[in-house]
C-alpha positions in Angstrom: 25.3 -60.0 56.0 23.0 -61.3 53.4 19.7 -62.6 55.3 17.3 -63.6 52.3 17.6 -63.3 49.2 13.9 -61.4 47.5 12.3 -63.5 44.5 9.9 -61.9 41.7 7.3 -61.4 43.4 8.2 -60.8 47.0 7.1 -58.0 49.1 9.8 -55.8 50.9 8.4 -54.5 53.9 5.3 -55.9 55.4 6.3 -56.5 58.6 6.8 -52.7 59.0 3.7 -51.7 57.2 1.5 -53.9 59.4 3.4 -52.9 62.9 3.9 -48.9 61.7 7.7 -49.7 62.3 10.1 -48.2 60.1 11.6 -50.2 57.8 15.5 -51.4 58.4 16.7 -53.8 56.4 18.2 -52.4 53.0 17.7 -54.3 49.5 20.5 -54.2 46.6 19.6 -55.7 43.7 22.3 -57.8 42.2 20.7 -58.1 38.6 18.7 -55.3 36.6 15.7 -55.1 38.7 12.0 -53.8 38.4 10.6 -52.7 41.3 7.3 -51.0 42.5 6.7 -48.6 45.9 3.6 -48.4 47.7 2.4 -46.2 50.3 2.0 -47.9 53.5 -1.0 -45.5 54.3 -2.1 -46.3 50.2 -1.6 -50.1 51.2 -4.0 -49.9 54.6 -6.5 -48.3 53.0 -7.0 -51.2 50.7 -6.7 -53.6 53.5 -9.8 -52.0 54.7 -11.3 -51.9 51.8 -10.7 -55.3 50.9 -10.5 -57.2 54.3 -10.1 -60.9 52.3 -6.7 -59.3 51.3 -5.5 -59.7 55.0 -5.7 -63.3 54.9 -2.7 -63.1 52.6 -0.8 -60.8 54.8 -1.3 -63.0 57.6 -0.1 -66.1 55.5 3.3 -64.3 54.3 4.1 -63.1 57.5 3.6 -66.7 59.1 5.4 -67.8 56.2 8.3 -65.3 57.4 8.2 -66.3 60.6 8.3 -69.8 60.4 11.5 -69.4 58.0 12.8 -67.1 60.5 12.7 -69.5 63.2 14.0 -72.6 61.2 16.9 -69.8 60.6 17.7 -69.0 63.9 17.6 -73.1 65.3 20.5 -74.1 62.4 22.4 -71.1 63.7 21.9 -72.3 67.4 22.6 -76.1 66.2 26.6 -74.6 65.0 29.6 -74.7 67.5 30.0 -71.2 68.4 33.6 -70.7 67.1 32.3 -71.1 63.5 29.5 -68.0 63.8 31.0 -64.8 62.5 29.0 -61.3 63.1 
């Protein structure tokens, strides 16, 4: 089941970094892809370092959220015989 679909630019992982969950979603790039890999314990640090940076953590993850919801109401709005899992 495809859930999103990741942009340039987008950041894989967040929600875990932020709530020390592991991460359980699983990416697959369907073109050639560049990707980068931080340490969640190298991305806290500069959190603390540079606090301003949390605004924008808090923003993407609202962001998510709302999507999320706006989601999960079309899927609720469907007749149930037409939902496949």
């Amino acid at each position: 089941m495809v859930l999103a679909t990741a942009l340039p630019g987008d950041v894989l992982g967040l929600s875990a970094v932020v709530s020390g969950e592991y991460y359980e979603e699983t990416a697959v790039a369907t073109i050639p892809t560049q990707v980068g890999f931080v340490k969640s314990q190298d991305f806290l640090r500069f959190l603390s370092r540079y606090p301003e940076a949390s605004f924008w953590v808090v923003q993407l993850l609202s962001e998510r959220v709302t999507t999320t919801l706006s989601q999960l109401s079309c899927i609720r709005e469907l007749p149930a015989r037409s939902i496949r899992i």
